[in-house]
ZAFI-61785 format. One record per residue (C-alpha): residue in three letters; x, z, y; residue number from 1. Coordinates in Angstrom, 2 decimals, decimal comma, m for minus. Last residue first. Example, Ala and Ser with C-alpha at 12.3 -4.5 7.8 and 13.67 -1.06 7.14 Angstrom:
// ZAFI-61785
  rest        x        z        y   nr
   SER    13,67     7,14    m1,06    2
   ALA    12,30     7,80    m4,50    1
This chain:
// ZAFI-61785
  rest        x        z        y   nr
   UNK     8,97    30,11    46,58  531
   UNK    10,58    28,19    49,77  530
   UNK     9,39    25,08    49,91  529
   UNK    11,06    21,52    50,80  528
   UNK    13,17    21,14    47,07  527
   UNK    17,08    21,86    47,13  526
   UNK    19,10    20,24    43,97  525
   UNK    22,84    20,95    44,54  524
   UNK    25,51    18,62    43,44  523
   UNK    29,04    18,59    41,45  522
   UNK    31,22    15,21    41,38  521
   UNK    33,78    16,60    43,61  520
   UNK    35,32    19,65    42,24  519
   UNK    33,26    22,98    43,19  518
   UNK    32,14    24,94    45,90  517
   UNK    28,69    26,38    46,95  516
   UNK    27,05    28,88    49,20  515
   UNK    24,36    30,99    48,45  514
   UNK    22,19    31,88    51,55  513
   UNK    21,06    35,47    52,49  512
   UNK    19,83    37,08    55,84  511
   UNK    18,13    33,59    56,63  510
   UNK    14,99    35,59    57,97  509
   UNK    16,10    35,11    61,98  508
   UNK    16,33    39,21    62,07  507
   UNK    15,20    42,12    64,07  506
   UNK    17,49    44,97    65,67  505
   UNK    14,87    46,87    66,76  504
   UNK    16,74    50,45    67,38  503
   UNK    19,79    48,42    69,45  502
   UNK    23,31    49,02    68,52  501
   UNK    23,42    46,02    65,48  500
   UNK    24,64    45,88    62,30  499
   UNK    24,87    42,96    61,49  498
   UNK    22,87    40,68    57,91  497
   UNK    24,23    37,53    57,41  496
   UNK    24,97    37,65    53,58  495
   UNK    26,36    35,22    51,79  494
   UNK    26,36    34,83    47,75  493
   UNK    28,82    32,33    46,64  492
   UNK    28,59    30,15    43,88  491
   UNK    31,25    27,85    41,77  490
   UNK    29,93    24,85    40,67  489
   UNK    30,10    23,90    37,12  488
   UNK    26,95    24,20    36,27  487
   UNK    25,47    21,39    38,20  486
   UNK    22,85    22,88    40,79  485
   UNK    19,45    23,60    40,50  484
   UNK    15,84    24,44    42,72  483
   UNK    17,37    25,91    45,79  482
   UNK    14,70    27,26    47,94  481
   UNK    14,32    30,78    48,25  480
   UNK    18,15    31,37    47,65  479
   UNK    18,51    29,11    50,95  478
   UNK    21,33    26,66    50,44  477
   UNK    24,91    26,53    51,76  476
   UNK    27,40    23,91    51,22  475
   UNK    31,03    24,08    53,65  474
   UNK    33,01    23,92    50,98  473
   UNK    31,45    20,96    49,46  472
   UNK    28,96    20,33    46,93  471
   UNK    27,28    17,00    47,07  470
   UNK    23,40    17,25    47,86  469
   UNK    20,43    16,57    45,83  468
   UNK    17,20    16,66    47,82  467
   UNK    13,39    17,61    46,48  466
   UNK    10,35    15,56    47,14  465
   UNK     7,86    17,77    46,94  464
   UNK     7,23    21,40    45,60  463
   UNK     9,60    20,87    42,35  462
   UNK     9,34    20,69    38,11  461
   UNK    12,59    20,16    36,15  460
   UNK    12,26    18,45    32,75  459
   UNK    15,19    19,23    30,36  458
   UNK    16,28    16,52    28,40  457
   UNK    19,02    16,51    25,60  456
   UNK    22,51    17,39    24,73  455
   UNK    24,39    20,33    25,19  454
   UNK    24,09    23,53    28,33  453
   UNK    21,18    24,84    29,92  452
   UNK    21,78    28,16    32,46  451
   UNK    18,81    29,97    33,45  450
   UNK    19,16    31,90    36,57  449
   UNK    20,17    35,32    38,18  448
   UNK    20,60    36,85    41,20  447
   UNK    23,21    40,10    41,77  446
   UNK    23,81    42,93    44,27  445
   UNK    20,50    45,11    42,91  444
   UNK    18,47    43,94    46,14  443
   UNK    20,62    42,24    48,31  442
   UNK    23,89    42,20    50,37  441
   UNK    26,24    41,95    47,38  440
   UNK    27,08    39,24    45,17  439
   UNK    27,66    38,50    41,39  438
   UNK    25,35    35,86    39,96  437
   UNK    24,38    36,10    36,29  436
   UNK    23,32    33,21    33,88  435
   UNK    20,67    33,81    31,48  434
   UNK    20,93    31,33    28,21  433
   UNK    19,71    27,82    27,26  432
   UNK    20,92    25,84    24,73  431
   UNK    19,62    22,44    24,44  430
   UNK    18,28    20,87    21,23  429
   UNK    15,18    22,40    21,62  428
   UNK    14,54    19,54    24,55  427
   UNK    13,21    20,66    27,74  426
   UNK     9,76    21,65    29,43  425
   UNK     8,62    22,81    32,61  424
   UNK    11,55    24,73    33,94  423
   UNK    11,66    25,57    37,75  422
   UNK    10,30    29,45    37,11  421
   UNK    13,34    29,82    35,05  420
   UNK    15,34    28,99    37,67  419
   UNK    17,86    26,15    37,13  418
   UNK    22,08    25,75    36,48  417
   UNK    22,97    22,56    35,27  416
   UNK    25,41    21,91    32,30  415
   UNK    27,41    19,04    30,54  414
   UNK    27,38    17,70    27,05  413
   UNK    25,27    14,60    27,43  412
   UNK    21,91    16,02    29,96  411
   UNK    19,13    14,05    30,98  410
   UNK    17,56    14,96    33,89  409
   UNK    13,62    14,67    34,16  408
   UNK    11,88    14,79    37,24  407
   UNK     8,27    16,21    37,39  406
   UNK     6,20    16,96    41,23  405
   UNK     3,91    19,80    40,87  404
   UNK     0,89    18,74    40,73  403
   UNK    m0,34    22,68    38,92  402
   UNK     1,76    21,87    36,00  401
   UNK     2,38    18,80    33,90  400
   UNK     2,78    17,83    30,37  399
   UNK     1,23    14,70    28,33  398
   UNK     2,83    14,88    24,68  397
   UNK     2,97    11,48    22,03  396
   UNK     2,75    11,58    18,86  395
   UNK     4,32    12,72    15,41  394
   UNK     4,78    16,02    14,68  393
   UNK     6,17    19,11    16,98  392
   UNK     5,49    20,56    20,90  391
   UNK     7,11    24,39    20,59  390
   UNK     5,37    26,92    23,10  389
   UNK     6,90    29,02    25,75  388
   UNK     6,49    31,65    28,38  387
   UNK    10,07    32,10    30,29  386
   UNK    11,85    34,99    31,43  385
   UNK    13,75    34,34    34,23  384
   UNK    12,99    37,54    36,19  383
   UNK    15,76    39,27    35,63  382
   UNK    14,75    42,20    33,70  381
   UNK    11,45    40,95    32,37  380
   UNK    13,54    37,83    30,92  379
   UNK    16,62    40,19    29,29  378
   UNK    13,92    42,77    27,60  377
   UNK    11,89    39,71    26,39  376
   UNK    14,83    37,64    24,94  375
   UNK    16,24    40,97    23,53  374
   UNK    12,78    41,21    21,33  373
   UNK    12,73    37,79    20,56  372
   UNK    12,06    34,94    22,60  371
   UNK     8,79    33,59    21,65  370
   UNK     7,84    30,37    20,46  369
   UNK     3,60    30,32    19,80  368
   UNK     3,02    26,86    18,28  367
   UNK     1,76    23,65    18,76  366
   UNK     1,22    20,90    16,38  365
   UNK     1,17    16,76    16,97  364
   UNK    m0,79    14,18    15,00  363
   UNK    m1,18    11,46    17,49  362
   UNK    m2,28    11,14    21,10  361
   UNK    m1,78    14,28    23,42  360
   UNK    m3,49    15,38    26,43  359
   UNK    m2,77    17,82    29,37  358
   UNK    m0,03    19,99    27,79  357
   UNK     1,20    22,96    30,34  356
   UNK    m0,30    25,65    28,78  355
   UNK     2,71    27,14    27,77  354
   UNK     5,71    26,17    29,18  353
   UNK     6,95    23,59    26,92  352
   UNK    10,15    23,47    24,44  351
   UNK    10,05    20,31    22,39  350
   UNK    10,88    19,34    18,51  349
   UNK    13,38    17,02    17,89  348
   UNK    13,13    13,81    15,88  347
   UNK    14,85    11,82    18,72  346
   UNK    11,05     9,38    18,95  345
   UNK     8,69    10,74    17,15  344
   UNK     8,01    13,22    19,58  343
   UNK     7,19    10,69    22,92  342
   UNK     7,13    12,32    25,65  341
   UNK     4,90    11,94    28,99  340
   UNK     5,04    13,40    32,36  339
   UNK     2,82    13,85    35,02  338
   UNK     2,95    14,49    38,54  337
   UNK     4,93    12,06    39,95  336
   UNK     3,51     9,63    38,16  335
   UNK     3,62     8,98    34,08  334
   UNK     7,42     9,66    33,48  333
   UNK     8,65     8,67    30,77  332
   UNK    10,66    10,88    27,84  331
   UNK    11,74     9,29    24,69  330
   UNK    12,04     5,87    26,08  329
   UNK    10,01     2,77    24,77  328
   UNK     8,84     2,34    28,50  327
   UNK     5,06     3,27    27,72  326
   UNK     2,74     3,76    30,98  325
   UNK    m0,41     4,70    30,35  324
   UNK    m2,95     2,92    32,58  323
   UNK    m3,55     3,81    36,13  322
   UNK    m3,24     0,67    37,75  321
   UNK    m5,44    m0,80    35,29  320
   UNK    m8,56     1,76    36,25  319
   UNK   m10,16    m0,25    38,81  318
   UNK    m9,25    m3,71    36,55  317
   UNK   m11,26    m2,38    33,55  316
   UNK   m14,34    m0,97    35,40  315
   UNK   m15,24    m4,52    37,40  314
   UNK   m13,10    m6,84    38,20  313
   UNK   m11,77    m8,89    35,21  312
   UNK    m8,49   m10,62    37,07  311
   UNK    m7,17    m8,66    39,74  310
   UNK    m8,22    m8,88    43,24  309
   UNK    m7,55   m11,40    45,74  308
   UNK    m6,50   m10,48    49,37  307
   UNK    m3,36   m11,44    49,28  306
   UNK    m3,34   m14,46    46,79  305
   UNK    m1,83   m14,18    43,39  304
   UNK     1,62   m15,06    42,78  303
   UNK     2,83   m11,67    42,27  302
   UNK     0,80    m9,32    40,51  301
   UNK    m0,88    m6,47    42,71  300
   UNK     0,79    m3,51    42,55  299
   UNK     0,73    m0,74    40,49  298
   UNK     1,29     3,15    41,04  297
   UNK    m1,03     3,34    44,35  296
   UNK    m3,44    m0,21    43,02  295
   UNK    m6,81     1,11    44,75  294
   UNK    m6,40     0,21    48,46  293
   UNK    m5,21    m3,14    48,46  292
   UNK    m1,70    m3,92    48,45  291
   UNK    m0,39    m5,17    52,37  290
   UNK     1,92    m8,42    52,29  289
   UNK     5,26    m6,64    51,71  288
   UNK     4,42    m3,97    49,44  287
   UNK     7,85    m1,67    49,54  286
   UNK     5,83     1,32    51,64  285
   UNK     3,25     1,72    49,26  284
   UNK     0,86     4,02    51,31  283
   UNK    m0,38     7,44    49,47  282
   UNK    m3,68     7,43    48,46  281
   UNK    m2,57     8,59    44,83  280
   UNK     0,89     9,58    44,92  279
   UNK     3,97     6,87    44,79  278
   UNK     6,62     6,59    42,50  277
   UNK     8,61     8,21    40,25  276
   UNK    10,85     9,84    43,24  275
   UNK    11,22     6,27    45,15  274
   UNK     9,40     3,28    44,57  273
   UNK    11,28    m0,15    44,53  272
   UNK    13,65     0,28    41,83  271
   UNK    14,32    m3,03    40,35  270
   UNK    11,97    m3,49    36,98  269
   UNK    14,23    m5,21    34,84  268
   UNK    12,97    m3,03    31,42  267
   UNK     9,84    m0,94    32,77  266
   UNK    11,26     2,54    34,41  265
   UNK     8,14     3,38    36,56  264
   UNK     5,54     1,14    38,40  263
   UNK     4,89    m1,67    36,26  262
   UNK     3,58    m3,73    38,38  261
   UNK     6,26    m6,86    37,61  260
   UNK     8,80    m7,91    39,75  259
   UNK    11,27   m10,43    37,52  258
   UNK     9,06   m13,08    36,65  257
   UNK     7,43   m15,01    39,62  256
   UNK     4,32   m16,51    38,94  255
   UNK     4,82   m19,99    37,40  254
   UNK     2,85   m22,61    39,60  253
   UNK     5,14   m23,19    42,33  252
   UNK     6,91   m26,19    41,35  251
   UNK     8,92   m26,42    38,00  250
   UNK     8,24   m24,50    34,77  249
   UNK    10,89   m21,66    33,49  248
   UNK    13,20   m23,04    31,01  247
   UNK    12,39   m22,76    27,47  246
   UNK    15,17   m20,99    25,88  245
   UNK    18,75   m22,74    24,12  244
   UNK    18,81   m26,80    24,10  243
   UNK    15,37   m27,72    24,81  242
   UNK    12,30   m29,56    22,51  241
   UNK     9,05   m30,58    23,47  240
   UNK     6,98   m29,72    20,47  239
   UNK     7,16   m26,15    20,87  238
   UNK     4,50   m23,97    17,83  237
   UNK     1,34   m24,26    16,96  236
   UNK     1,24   m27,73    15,93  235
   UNK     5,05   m27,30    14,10  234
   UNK     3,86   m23,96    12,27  233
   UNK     1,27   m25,98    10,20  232
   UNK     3,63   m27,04     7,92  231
   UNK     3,06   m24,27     5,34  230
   UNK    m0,66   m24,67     4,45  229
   UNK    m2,71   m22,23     5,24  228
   UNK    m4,02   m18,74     3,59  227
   UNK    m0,96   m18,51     2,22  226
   UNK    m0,92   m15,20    m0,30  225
   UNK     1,72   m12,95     1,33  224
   UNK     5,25   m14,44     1,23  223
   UNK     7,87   m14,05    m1,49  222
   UNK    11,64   m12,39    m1,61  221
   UNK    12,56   m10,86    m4,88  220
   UNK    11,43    m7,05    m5,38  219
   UNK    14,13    m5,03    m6,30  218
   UNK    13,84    m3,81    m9,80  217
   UNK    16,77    m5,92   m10,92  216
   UNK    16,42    m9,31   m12,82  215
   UNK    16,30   m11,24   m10,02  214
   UNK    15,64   m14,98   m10,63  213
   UNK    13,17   m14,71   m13,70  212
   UNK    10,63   m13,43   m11,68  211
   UNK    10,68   m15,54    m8,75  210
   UNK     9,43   m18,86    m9,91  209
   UNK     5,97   m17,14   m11,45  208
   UNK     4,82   m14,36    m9,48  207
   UNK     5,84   m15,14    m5,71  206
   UNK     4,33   m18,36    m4,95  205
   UNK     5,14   m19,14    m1,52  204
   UNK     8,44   m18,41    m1,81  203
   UNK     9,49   m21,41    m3,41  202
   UNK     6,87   m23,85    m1,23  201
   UNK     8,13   m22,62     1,94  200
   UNK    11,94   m23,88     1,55  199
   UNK    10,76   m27,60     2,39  198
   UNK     9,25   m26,21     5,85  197
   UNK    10,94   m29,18     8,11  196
   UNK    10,62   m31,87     5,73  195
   UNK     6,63   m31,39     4,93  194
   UNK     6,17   m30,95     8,11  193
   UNK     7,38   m34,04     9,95  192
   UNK     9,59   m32,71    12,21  191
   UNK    12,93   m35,51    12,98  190
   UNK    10,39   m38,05    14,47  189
   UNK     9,75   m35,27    17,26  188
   UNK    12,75   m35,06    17,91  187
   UNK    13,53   m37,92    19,54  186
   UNK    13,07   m37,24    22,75  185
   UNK    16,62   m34,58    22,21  184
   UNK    18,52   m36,72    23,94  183
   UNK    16,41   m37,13    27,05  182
   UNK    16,10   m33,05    26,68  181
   UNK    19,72   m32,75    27,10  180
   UNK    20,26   m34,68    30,38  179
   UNK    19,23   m32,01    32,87  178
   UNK    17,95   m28,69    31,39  177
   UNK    20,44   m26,60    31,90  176
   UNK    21,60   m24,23    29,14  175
   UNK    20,26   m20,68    29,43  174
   UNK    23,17   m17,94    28,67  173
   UNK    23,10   m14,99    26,34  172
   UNK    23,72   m11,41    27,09  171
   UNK    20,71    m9,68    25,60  170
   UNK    19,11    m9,47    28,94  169
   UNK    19,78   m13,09    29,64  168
   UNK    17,75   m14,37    26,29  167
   UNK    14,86   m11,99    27,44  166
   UNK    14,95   m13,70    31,02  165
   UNK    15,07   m17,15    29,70  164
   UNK    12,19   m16,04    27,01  163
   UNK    10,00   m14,71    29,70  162
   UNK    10,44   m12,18    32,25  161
   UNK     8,81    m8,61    32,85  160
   UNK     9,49    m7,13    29,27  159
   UNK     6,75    m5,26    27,65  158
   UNK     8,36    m2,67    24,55  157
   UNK     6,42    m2,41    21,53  156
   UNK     9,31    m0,78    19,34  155
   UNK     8,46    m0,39    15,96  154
   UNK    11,74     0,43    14,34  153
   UNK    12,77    m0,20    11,08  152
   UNK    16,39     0,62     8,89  151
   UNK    19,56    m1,15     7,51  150
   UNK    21,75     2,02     6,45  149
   UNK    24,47     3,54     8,01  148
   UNK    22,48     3,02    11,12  147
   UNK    21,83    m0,69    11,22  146
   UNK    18,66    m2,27    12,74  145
   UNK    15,98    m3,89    12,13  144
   UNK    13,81    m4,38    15,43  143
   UNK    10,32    m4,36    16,04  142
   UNK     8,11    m6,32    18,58  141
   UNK    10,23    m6,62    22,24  140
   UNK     7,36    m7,70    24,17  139
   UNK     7,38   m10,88    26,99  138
   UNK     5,41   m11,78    30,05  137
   UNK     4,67    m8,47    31,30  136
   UNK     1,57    m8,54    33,87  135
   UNK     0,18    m5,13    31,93  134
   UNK     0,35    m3,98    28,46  133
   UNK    m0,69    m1,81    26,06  132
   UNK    m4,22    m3,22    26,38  131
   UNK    m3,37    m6,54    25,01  130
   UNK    m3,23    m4,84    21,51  129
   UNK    m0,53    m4,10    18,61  128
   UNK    m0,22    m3,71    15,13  127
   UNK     3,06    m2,36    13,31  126
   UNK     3,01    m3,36     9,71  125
   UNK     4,71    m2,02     6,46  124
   UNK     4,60    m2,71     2,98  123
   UNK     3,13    m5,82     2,49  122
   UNK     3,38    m7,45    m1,28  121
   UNK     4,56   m11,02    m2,06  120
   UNK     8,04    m9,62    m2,66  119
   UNK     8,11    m7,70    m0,16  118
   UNK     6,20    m8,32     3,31  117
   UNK     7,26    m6,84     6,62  116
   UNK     4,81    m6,67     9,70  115
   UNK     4,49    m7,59    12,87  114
   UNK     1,05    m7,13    14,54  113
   UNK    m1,64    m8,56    16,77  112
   UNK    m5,20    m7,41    18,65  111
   UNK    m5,64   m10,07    21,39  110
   UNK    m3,65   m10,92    24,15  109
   UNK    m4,66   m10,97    27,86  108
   UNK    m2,33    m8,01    28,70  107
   UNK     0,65   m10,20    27,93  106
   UNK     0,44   m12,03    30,99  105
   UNK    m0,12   m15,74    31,69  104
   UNK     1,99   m19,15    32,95  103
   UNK     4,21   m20,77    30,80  102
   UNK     5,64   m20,05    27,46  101
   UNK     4,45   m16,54    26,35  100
   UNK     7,15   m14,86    24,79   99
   UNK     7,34   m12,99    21,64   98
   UNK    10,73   m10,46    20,54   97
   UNK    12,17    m9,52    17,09   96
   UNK    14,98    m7,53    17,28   95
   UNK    17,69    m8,01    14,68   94
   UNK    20,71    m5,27    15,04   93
   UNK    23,80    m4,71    13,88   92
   UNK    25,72    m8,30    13,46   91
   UNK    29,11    m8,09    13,02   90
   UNK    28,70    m7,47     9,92   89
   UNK    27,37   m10,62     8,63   88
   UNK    24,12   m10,41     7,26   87
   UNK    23,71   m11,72     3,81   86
   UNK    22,61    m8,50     2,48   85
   UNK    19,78    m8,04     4,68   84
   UNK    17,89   m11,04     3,68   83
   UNK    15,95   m12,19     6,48   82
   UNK    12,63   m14,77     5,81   81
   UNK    10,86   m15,10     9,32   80
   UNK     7,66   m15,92    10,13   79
   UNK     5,29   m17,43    13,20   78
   UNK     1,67   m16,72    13,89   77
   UNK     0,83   m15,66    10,41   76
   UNK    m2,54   m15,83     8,85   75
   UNK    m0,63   m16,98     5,49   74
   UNK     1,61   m19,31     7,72   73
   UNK     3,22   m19,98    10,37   72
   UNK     6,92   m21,40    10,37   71
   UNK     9,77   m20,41     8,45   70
   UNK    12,37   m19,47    10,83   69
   UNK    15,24   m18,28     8,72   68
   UNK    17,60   m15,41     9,19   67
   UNK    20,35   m14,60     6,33   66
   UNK    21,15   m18,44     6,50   65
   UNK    25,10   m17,98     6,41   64
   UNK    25,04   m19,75    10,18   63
   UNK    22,17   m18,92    11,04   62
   UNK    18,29   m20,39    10,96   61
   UNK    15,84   m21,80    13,03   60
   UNK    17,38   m23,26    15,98   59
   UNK    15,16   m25,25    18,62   58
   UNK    11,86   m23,29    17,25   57
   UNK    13,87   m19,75    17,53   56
   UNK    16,80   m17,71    15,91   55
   UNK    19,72   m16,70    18,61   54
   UNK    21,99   m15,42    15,97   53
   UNK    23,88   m19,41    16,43   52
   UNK    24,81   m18,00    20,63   51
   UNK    26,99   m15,31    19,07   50
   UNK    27,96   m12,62    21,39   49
   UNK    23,94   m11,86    21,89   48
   UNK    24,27    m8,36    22,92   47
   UNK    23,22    m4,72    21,22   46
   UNK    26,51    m3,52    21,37   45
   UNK    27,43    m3,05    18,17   44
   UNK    26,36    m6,81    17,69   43
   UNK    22,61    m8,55    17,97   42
   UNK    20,60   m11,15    16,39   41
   UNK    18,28   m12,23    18,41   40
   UNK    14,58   m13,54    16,56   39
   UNK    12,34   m15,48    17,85   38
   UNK     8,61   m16,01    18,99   37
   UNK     7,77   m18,14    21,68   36
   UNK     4,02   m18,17    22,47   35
   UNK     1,39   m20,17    23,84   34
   UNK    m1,49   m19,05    25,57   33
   UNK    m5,26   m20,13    26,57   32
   UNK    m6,95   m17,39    25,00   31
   UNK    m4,60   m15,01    23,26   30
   UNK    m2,87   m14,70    19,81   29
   UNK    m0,19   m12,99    17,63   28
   UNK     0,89   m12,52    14,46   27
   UNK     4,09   m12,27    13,37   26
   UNK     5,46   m11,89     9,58   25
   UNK     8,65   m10,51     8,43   24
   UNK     9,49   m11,70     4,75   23
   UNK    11,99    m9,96     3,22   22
   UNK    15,14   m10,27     1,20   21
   UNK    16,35    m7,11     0,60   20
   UNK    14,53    m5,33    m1,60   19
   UNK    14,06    m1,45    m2,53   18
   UNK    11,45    m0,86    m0,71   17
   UNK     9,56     0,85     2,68   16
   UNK    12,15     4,07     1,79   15
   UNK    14,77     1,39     1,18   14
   UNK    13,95     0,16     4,83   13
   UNK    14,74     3,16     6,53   12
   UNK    12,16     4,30     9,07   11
   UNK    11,11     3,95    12,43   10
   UNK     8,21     4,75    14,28    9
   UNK     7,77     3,97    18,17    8
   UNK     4,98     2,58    18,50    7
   UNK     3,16     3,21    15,58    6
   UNK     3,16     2,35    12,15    5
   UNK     0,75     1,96     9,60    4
   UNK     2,74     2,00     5,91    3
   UNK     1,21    m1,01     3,34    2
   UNK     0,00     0,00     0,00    1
């Protein structure tokens, strides 16, 4: 029986089965569209640093033939045959990816999937709808990839550009377009079906031919039951031939491809919005011809006329600048308010200040996580103790706190200091510990905070728009106000309070500041609120 998976699943492919030479199957549709659908295989560093890995209508197979474009078939938009152990080893990773060629979005597709087929038999598939994405014009569908193992991932990633774009974010290069498709007019002669699919027919039937051929358990390679004859994937399919990627259409009839809506962290999105973006009613101060009113996070797609709303008014296209944004990261930030991650993604459990979970999609658990009975005495006596509760299973986690404004800082081995009362939520992975403050000139001549140390994400929470300043000798921050600093500033308690002759002396109420020093390369976090 065939695994479901979700966005963001992965597993090894010898707990799916025990073969290697697989059929991968794509299917997807929309009114109006066509697609691209190929295959890049990738090195260590997840580039394209050999132009014959790049697997699509114009060149459908490798070098060693361990990726083959097969064509559509059994229901199947486009397929693939990869055997694993015929991949060269430079070659790490195989990520699947669909374009549309020409002009619409990927939000007008219908329900889809990629899935992986064994030996005639499916055993895993990752399906997909329009609604998970916006004005992208290409999705990243599932990758293989190799981890020790080969392994899975169902990644359902949007991508602003087409296949051009795609093909230039994995490191390859678009070929002109001048002379070479002349040469290539007469391709068409060169696709008759039956020539161009001649491997279908001895996968096709999966019982009898294959049986004898691989005498281990592993389950030979074979398609699902075809439902339609093999050389149909040349109709569906690029008839006009080009040397590398479709180029993008002449004339002004293409809608630009780089700035897409997508208002936080979406693959090639330039950073127009600052702090996560903008607030509900707040003015978009990067829209150049005036957005309308109701698109705050979104704006409106480029190429369509100011003034013009969104295609399907009505319910749907009020609430699509609002829509769950999914970035394929472990942690994404919704707004500025809200903040989404994604537990199957890392395998670690998350630390959450109770209470602080707004929704949640999947199978996840939450449970009490208390601190021990030192944890308790240390928290109550320095005021950083902190109420939490452990986020595990398999979904994804919607936290926020009162609209306070979420940033998440990501954290490879170094420190940052932060008040307990500043901590939303933060990956168990991270050790966490009271920090102590020496300095005299206030109550019980010391202040405390939480230190975090290791790898992970801790999610900071702030009134407004905080600052991060360099640390110099001459730094000072109110105590009242500073949200973090990197651990490995030094800090300074400084107290302005005189003594003074008169009986009424007074104050300005900036009797104590913490100063900061450290190397270059260390900051200070200070938000515009004094707690």
């Amino acid at each position: 029986m065939a695994r479901e998976f979700q966005r963001g699943h992965k597993a090894k492919i010898s707990d799916l089965t025990p073969g290697t030479d697989l059929y991968v199957g794509v299917q997807i549709s929309g009114p109006g569209l066509t697609f691209d659908i190929s295959c890049f295989g990738l090195d260590a560093n997840e580039q394209l640093s050999d132009d014959q890995y790049f697997i699509f209508f114009n060149q459908p197979k490798s070098p060693e033939e361990s990726i083959q474009l097969l064509g559509a078939q059994a229901g199947d938009t486009e397929s693939f045959r990869v055997t694993l152990d015929r991949i060269p080893a430079n070659i790490h990773k195989l990520s699947f990816t669909a374009t549309i060629d020409g002009a619409g979005q990927m939000s007008q597709v219908g329900p889809g999937y990629i899935r992986i087929v064994a030996g005639g038999e499916e055993v895993v598939r990752y399906a997909f709808t329009g609604s998970e994405f916006t004005t992208e014009r290409a999705v990243m569908l599932g990758d293989f990839y190799l981890k020790d193992v080969w392994r899975f991932a169902a990644v359902g990633q949007g991508f602003d550009g087409g296949l051009d774009a795609l093909l230039k974010n994995f490191g390859g290069e678009v070929a002109e377009e001048a002379p070479a498709a002349p040469q290539q007019a007469a391709a068409p002669s060169f696709a008759p079906p039956p020539q161009a699919t001649a491997p279908a027919p001895s996968f096709g039937a999966p019982a009898a031919p294959q049986a004898p051929q691989v005498p281990q358990p592993a389950p030979s390679f074979g398609a699902p039951a075809a439902q339609a004859p093999a050389p149909t994937p040349q109709q569906q399919m690029h008839a006009a031939p080009t040397i590398a990627a479709p180029m993008a259409p002449m004339g002004g009839t293409v809608p630009p491809p780089a700035p897409a809506p997508a208002p936080y962290g979406q693959p090639g999105q330039p950073p127009q919005q600052p702090q996560f973006g903008q607030v509900p009613g707040q003015p978009v101060p990067a829209a150049p011809y005036g957005q309308q009113a109701p698109a705050p996070y979104g704006q409106q797609p480029p190429g369509v006329p100011q003034g013009v709303p969104q295609a399907g008014a009505g319910l749907q296209a009020a609430l699509q600048p609002y829509k769950e944004t999914a970035t394929g990261q472990r942690w994404t930030p919704q707004n500025q308010q809200l903040m989404r991650v994604d537990l199957t993604m890392g395998g670690t459990p998350v630390l959450a200040r109770q209470g602080s979970m707004v929704m949640y999609q999947g199978k996840v658990d939450f449970s009490y996580k208390g601190a021990g009975f030192a944890g308790r005495i240390v928290g109550n006596a320095t005021g950083q103790e902190m109420q939490l509760m452990r986020c595990t299973g398999r979904g994804q986690v919607f936290l926020a706190e009162d609209g306070s404004h979420l940033h998440a800082i990501e954290l490879q081995g170094d420190g940052i200091c932060v008040s307990a009362e500043s901590v939303l939520a933060f990956d168990e992975s991270l050790q966490h510990e009271v920090r102590r403050i020496e300095g005299h000139g206030i109550p019980g001549g010391a202040l405390f905070t939480m230190q975090f140390q290791g790898t992970g994400t801790i999610i900071v929470k702030t009134h407004g728009v905080p600052v991060v300043l360099p640390v110099t000798p001459t730094t000072f921050a109110d105590c009242n106000a500073i949200v973090a600093w990197s651990s490995a500033s030094q800090v300074i308690i400084s107290s302005q309070v005189r003594l003074r002759r008169n009986a009424y002396p007074g104050h300005s109420g900036e009797t104590v500041n913490l100063q900061f020093r450290g190397a270059p390369g260390n900051f200070i976090v200070v938000q515009p609120y004094e707690v």
